[in-house]
VOPAGU-2260 file (C-alpha; in pm, 1 decimal, decimal comma):
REM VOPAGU-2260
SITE   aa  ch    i         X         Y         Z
SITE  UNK   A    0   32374,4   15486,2    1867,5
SITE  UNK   A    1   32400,1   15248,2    2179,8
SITE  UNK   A    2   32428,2   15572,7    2398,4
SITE  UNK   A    3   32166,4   15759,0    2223,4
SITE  UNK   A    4   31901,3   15439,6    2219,4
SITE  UNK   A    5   31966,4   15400,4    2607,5
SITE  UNK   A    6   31914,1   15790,8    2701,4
SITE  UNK   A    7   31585,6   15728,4    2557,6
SITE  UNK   A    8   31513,4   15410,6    2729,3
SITE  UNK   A    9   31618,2   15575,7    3071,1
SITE  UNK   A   10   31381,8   15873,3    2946,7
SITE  UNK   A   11   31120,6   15672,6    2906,2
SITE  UNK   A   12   31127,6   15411,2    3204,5
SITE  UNK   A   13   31185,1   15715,5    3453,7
SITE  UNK   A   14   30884,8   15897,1    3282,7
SITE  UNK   A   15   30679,5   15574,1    3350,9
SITE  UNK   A   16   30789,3   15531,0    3740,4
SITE  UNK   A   17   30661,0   15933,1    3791,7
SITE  UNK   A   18   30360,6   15806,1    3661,0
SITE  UNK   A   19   30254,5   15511,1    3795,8
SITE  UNK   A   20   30370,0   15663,8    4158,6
SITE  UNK   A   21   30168,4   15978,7    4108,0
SITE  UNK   A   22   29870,2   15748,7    4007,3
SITE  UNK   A   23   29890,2   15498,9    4260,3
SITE  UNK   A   24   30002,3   15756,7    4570,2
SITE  UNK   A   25   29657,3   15859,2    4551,5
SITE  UNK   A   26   29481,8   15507,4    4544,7
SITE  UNK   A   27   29529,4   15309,0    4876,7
SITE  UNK   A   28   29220,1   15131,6    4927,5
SITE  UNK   A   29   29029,7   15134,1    5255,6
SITE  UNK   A   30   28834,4   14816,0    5323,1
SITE  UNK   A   31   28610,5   14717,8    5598,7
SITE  UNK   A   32   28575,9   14398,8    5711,5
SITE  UNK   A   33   28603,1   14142,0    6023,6
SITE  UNK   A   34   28864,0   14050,0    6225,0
SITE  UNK   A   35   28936,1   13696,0    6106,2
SITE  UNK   A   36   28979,0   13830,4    5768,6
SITE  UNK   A   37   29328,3   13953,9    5865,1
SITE  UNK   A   38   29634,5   13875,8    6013,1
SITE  UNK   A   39   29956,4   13598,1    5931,8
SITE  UNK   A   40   29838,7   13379,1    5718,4
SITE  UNK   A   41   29473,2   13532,4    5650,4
SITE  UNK   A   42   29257,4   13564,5    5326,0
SITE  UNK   A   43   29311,4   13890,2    5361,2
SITE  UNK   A   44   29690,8   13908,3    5385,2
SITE  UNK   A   45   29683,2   13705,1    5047,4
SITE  UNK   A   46   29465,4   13941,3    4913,1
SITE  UNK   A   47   29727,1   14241,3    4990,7
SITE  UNK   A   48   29996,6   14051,3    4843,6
SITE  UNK   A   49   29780,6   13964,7    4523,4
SITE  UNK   A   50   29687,2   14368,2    4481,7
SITE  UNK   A   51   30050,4   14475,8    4512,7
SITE  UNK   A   52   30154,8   14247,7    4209,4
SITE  UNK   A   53   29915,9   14426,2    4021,7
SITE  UNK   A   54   30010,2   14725,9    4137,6
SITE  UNK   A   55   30291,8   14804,6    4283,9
SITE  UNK   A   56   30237,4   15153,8    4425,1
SITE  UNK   A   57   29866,3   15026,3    4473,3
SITE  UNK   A   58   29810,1   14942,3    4858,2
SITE  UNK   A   59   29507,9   14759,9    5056,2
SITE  UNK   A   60   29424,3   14838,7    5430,1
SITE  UNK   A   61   29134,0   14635,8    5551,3
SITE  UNK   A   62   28968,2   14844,3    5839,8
SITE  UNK   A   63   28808,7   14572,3    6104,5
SITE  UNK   A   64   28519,6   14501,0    6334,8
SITE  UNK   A   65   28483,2   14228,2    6536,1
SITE  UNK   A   66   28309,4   13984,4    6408,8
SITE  UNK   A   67   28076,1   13985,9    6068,7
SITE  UNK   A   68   27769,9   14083,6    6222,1
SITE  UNK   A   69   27903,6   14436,2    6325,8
SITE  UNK   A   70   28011,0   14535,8    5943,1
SITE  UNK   A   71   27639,2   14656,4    5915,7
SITE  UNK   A   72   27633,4   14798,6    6291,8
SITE  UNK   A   73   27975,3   15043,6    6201,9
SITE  UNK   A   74   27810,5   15108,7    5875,3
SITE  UNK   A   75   27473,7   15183,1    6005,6
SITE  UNK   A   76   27660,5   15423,6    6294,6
SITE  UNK   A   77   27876,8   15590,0    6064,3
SITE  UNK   A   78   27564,3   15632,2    5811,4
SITE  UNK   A   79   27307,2   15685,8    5989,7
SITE  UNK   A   80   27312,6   16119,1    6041,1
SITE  UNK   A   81   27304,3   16313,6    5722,8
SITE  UNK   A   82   27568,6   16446,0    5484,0
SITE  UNK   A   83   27795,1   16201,7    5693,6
SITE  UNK   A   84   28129,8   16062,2    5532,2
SITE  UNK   A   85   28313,9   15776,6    5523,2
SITE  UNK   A   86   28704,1   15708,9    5441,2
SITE  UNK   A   87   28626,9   15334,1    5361,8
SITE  UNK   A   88   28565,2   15218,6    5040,4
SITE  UNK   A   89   28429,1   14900,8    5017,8
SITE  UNK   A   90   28266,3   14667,3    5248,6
SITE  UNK   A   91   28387,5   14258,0    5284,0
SITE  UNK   A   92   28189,4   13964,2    5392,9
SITE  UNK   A   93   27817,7   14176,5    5446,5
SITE  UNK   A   94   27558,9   13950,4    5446,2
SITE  UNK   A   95   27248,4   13975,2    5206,7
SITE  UNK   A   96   27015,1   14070,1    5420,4
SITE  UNK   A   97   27215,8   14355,3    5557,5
SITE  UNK   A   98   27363,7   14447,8    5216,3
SITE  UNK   A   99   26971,8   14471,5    5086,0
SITE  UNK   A  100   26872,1   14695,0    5442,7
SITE  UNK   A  101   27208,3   14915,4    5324,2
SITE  UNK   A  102   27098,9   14945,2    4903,4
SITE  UNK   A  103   26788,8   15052,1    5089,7
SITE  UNK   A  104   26920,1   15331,9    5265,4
SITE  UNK   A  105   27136,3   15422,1    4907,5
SITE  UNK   A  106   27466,7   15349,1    5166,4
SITE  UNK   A  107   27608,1   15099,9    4932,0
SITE  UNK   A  108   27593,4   14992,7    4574,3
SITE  UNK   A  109   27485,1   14651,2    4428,7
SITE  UNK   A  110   27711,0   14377,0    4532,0
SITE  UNK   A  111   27876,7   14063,8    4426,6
SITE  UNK   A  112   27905,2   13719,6    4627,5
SITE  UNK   A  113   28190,6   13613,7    4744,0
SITE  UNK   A  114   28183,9   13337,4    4959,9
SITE  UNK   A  115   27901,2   13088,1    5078,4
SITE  UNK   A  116   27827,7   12819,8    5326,4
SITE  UNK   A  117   27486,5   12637,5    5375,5
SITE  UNK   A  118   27421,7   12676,6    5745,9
SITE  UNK   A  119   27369,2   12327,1    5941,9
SITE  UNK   A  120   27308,3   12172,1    6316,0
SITE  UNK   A  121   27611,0   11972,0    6373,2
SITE  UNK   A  122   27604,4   11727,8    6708,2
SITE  UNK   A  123   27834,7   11517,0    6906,5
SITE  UNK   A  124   27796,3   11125,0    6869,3
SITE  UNK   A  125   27936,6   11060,5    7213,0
SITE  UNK   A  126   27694,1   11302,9    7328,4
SITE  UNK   A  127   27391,0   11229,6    7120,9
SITE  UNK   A  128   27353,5   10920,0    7046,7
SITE  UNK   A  129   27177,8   10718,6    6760,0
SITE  UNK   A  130   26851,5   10636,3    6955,7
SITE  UNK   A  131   26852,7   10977,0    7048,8
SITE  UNK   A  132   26857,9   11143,3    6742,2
SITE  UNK   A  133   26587,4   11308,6    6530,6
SITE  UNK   A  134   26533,7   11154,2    6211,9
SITE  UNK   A  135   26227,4   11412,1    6147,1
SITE  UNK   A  136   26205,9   11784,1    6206,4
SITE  UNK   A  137   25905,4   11734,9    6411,8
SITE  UNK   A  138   26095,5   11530,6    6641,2
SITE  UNK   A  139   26417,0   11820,4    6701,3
SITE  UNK   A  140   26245,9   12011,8    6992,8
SITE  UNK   A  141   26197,0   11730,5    7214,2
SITE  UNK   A  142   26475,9   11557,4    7175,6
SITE  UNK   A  143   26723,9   11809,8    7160,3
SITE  UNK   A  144   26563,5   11967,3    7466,1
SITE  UNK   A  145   26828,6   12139,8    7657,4
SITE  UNK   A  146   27134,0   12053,7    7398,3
SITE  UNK   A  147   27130,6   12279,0    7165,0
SITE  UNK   A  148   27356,6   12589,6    7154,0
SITE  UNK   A  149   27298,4   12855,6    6932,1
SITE  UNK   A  150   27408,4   13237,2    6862,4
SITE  UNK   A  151   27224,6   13592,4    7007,2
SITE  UNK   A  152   27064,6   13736,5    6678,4
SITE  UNK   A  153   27139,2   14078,9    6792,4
SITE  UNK   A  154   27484,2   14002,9    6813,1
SITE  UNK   A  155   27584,2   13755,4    6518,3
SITE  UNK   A  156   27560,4   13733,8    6139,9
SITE  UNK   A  157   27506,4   13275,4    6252,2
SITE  UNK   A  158   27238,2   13359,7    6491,6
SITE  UNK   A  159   27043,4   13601,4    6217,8
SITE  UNK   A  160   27048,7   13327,6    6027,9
SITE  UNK   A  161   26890,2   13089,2    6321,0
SITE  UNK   A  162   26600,9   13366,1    6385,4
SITE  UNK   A  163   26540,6   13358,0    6004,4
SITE  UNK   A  164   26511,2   13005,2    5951,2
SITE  UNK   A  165   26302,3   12974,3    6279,2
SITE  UNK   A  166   26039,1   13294,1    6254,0
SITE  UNK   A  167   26061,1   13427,0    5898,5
SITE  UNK   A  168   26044,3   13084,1    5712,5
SITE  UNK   A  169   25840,8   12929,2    6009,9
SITE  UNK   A  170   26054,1   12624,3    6072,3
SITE  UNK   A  171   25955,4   12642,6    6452,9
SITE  UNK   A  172   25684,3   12762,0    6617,3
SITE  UNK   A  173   25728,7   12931,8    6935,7
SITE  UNK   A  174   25613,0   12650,1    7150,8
SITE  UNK   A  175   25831,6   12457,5    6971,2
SITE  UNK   A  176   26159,9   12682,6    7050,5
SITE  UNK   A  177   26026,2   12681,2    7400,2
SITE  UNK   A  178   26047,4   12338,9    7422,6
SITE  UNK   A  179   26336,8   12325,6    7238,7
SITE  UNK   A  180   26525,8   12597,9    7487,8
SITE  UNK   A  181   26849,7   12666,6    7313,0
SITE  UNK   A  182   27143,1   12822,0    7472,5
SITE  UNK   A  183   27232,8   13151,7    7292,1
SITE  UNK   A  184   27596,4   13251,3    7311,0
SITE  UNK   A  185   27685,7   13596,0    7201,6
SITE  UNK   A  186   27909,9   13496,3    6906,4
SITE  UNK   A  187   27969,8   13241,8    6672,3
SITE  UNK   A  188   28320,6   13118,8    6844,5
SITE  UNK   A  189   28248,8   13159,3    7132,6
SITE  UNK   A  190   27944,1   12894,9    7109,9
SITE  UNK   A  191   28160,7   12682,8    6869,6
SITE  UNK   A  192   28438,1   12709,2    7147,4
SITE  UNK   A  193   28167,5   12550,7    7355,2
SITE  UNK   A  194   28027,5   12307,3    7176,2
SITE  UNK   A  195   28370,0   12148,8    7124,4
SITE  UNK   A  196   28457,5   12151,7    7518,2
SITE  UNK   A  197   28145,7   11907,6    7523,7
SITE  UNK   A  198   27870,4   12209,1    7645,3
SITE  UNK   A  199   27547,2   12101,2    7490,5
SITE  UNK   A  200   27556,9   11810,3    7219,3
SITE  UNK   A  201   27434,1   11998,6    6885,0
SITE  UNK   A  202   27480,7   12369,9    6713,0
SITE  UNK   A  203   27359,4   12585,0    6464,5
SITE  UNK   A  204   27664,0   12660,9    6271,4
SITE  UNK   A  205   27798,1   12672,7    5918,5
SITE  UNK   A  206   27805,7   12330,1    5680,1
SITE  UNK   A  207   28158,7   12387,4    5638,3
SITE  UNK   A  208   28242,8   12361,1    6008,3
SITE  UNK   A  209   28256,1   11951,2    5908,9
SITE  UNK   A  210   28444,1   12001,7    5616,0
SITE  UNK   A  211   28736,9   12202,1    5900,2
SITE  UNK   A  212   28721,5   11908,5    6093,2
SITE  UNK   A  213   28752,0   11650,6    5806,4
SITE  UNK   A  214   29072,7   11868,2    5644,9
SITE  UNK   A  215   29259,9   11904,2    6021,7
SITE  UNK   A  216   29156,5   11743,1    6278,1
SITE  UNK   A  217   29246,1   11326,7    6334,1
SITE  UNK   A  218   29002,4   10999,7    6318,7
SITE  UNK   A  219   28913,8   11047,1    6655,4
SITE  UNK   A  220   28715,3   11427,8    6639,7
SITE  UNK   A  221   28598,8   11305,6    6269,3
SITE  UNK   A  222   28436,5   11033,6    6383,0
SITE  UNK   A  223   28281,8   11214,1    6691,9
SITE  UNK   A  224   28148,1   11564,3    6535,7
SITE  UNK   A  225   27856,5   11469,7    6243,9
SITE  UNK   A  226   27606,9   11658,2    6071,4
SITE  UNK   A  227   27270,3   11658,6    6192,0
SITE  UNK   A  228   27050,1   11538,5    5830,3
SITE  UNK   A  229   26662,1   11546,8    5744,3
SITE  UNK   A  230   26490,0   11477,9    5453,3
SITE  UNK   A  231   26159,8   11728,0    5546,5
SITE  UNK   A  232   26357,1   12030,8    5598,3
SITE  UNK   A  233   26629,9   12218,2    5406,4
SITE  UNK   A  234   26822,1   12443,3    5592,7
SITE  UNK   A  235   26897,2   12878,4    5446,4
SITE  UNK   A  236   27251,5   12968,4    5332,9
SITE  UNK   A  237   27495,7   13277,6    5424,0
SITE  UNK   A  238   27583,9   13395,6    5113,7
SITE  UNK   A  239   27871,1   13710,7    5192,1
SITE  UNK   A  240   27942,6   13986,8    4932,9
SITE  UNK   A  241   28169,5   14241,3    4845,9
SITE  UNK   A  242   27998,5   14594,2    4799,6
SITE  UNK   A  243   28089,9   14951,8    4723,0
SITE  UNK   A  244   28007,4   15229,5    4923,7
SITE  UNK   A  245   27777,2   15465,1    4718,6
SITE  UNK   A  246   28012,0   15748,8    4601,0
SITE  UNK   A  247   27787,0   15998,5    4785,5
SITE  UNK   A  248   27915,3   15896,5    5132,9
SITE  UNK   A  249   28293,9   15917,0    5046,6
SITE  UNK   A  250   28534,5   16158,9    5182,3
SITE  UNK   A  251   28808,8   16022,3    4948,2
SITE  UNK   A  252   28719,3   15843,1    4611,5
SITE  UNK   A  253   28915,8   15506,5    4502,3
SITE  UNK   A  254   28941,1   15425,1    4123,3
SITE  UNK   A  255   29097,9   15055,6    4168,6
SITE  UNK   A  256   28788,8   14949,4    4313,7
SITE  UNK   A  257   28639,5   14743,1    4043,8
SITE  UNK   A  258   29020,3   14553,5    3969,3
SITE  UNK   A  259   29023,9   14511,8    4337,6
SITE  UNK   A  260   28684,8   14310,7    4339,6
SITE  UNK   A  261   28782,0   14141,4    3999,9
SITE  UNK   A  262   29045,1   14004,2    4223,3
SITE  UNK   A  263   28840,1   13872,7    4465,4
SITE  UNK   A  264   28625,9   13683,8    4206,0
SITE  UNK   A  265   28946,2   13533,7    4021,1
SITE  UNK   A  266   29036,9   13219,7    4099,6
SITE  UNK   A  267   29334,2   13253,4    4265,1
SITE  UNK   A  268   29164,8   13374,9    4565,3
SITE  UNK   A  269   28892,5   13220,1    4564,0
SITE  UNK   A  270   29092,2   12945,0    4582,9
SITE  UNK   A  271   29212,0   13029,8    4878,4
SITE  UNK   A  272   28849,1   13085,2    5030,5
SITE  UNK   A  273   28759,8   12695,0    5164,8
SITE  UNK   A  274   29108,1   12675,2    5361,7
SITE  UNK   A  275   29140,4   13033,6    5501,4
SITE  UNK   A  276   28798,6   13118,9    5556,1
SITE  UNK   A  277   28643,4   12752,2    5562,6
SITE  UNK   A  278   28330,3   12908,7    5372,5
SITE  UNK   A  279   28263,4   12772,3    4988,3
SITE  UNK   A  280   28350,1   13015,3    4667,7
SITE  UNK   A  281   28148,2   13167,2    4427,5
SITE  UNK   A  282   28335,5   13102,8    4119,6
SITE  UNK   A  283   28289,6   12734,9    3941,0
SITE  UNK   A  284   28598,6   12699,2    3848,1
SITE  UNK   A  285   28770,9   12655,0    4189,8
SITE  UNK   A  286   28971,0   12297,2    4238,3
SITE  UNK   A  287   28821,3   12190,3    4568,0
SITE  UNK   A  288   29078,1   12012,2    4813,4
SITE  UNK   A  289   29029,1   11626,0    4865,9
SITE  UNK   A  290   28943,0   11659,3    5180,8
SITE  UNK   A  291   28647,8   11801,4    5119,3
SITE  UNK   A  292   28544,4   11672,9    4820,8
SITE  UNK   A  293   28608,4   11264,6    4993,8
SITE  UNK   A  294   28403,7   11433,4    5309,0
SITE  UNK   A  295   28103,5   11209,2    5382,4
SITE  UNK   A  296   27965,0   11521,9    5414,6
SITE  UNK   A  297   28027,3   11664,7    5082,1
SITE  UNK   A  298   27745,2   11688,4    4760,5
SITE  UNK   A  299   27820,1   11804,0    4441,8
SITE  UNK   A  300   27515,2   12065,8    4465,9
SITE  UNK   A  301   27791,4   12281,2    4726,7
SITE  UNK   A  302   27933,0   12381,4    4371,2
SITE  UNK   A  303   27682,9   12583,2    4275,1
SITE  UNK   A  304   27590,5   12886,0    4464,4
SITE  UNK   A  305   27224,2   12913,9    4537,5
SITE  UNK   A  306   27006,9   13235,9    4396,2
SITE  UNK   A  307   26965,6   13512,1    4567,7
SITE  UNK   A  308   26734,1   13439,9    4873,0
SITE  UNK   A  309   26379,8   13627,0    4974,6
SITE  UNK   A  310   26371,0   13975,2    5094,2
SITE  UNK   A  311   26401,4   13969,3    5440,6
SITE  UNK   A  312   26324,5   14366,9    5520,7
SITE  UNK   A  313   26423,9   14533,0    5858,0
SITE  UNK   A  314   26052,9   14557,9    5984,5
SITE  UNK   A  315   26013,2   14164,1    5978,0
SITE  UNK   A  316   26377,1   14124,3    6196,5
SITE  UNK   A  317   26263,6   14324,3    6449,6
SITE  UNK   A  318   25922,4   14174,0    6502,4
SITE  UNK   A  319   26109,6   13860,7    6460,5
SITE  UNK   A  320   26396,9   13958,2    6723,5
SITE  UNK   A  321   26072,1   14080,9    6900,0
SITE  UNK   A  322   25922,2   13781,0    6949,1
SITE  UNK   A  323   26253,4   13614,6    6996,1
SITE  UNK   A  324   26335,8   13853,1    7275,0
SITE  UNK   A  325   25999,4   13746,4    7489,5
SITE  UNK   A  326   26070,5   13395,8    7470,9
């Protein structure tokens, strides 16, 4: 009986394997997304190793571009010319804007948020000091004249958001830029880079650029690098999603693709999201580390992610970046 029971048993589990490696032979998933995303001790390599435990024959290869801003410029090239195909499946860390200018164009489907950051000006105290700073929005141009760095719109996801706040929500008038006369880098790092090498004294980045510096770096950078705070102005967020490309563009369907962003939405990666990509999660139930949540900088609104933000449609970037470009 012993013999007979375990001839089955073999039967069985070998008829299994066959199946699960026929299955999953077929279903490597091809992901595009930004450089930072991957690498030795990434998001993304935890998200790998999260797939393969639930799936072992299941694999994840995240296709890159260099920085977030040119997810939507590959997309848009490889798109753009009719009955064109893609062997990418999915598209990680496109902003709204861009995802709602690709939904437009029926390149990808609706997506889901899945990280978030409030963006903020963040200044040196050495550099900047207390009788020198703006207390009132009014007051930014002229006294930041000549110290603040910020990012080329054309060339990063930060610096769209700049142009946005500035021209589409009317935060600045022109004069007032003019006055103001920021120094555009062409990237986020590299102006970060910058402003912590002492260029300038101030930067458009992300809110959770403090939160970094409160989890890693000592007393002495803490105390140096603040956030920049008014009560007449609130400042736009980046909210990043996950999206599908529409099935008509596909050279090679996926069928894992809706466990795959399940994943991404489960806890224990976005768990993961505030100390590998230093940008906030989606899902409420996240424990938050202590070193943000004792930041001076930290508000229990961060929680929540805000709704989904006005249209901002293609034609009203370019006259923005139009108007940006003359200045």
């Amino acid at each position: 009986m012993k013999n007979v029971f375990k001839k089955f048993l073999l039967q069985v589990l070998a008829h299994s394997f066959f199946f699960v490696t026929l299955k999953g032979s077929a279903n490597e998933l091809r992901i595009l997304t930004y450089d930072s995303m991957v690498g030795s001790g990434s998001l993304g390599e935890a998200i790998e190793a999260e797939f393969k435990k639930q799936c072992m024959t299941c694999t994840v290869k995240f296709l890159t571009t260099k920085d977030l801003w040119s997810l939507f410029q590959k997309i848009k090239k490889d798109l753009s010319k009719e009955n064109s195909k893609v062997d990418y499946h999915g598209v990680l860390g496109i902003s709204e804007a861009e995802l709602n200018w690709a939904k437009d164009k029926g390149w990808l489907e609706n997506g889901r948020a899945f990280e978030w950051s409030p963006f903020a000006i963040l200044y040196d105290s050495k550099k900047i000091t207390e009788k020198d700073l703006p207390k009132k929005w009014d007051e930014f141009p002229k006294k930041l004249k000549g110290k603040f760095l910020a990012q080329d719109p054309r060339l990063s996801q930060v610096g769209l958001g700049w142009l946005e706040f500035v021209f589409e929500k009317n935060q600045l008038s022109v004069d007032s830029v003019k006055t103001l006369r920021p120094r555009y880098f062409p990237s986020w790092s590299s102006s970060y880079e910058s402003f912590l090498k002492g260029i300038g004294g101030a930067i458009w980045t992300y809110r959770t650029s403090a939160f970094y510096h409160e989890c890693n770096d000592g007393p002495e950078i803490n105390q140096k690098i603040k956030v920049m705070q008014f009560d007449d102005v609130s400042f736009p967020a980046q909210i990043n999603y996950f999206s599908q490309i529409n099935e008509k563009w596909l050279s090679n369907p996926a069928t894992n693709l809706t466990a795959f962003e399940d994943l991404l939405m489960g806890q224990k990666i976005q768990n993961l999201i505030l100390t590998k990509n230093w940008m906030l999660p989606v899902n409420p139930s996240v424990e938050w580390p202590d070193c943000v949540t004792r930041s001076k900088w930290f508000s229990p609104d961060l929680k929540k992610i805000p709704e989904a933000q006005k249209r901002w449609d293609e034609q009203a970037f370019k006259k923005a970046l139009d108007i940006w470009s003359a200045l």
